[in-house]
C-alpha positions as CSV (number, residue, x, y, z in Angstrom):
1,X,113.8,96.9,69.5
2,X,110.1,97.0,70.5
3,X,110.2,93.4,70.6
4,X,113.2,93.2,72.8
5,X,110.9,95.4,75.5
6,X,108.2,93.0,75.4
7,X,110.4,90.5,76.5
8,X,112.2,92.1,78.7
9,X,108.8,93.2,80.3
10,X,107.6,89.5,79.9
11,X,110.6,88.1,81.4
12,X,110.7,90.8,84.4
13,X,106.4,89.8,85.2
14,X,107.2,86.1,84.9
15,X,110.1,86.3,87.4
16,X,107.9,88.6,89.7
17,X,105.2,86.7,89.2
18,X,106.7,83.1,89.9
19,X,108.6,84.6,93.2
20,X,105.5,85.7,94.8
21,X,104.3,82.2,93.8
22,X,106.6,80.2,95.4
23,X,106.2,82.3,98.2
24,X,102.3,81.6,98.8
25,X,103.2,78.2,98.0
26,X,105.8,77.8,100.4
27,X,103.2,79.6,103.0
28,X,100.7,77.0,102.7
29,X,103.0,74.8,105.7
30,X,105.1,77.7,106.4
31,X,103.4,80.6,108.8
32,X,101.7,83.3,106.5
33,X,98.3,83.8,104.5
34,X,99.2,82.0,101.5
35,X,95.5,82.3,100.6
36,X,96.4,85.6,100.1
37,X,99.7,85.7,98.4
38,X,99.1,82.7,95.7
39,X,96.4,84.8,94.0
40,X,98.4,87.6,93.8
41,X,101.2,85.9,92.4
42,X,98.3,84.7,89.8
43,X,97.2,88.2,89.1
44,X,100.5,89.1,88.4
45,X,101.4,85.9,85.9
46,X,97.8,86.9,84.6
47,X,99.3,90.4,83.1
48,X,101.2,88.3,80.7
49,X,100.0,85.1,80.5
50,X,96.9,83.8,79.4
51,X,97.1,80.4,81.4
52,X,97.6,82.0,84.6
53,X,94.2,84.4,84.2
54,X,92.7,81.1,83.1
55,X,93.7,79.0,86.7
56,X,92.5,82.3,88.5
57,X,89.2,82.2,86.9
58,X,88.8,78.4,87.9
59,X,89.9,79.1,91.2
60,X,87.2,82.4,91.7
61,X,84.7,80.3,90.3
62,X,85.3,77.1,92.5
63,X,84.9,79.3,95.5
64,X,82.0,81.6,94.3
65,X,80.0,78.0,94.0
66,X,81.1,77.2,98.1
């Protein structure tokens, strides 16, 4: 059973997660600070997965170096 709420946990961050996503991504020619909204969608993958918090960290680091 405490597997099953993992995943359903998982699967309800991932689905979140990819939504607000799509979202920045679809603001970066569509009106709206997608500069914004594509981190948070990271942040949000990042809870669960590890390869999300890994592309944030890449992308804080390129722009701490600018």
């Amino acid at each position: 059973m405490l597997k099953s709420i993992h995943q359903v946990k998982r699967l309800i961050v991932a689905v979140i997660g990819f939504t607000v996503l799509a979202i920045g991504i679809a603001m970066i020619v569509l009106p709206g600070p997608a500069f914004i909204v594509i981190p948070v969608g990271l942040l949000i993958l990042g809870t669960e997965f590890v390869w999300a918090k890994k592309f944030l960290k890449k992308i804080k680091d390129k722009l701490k170096r600018k």
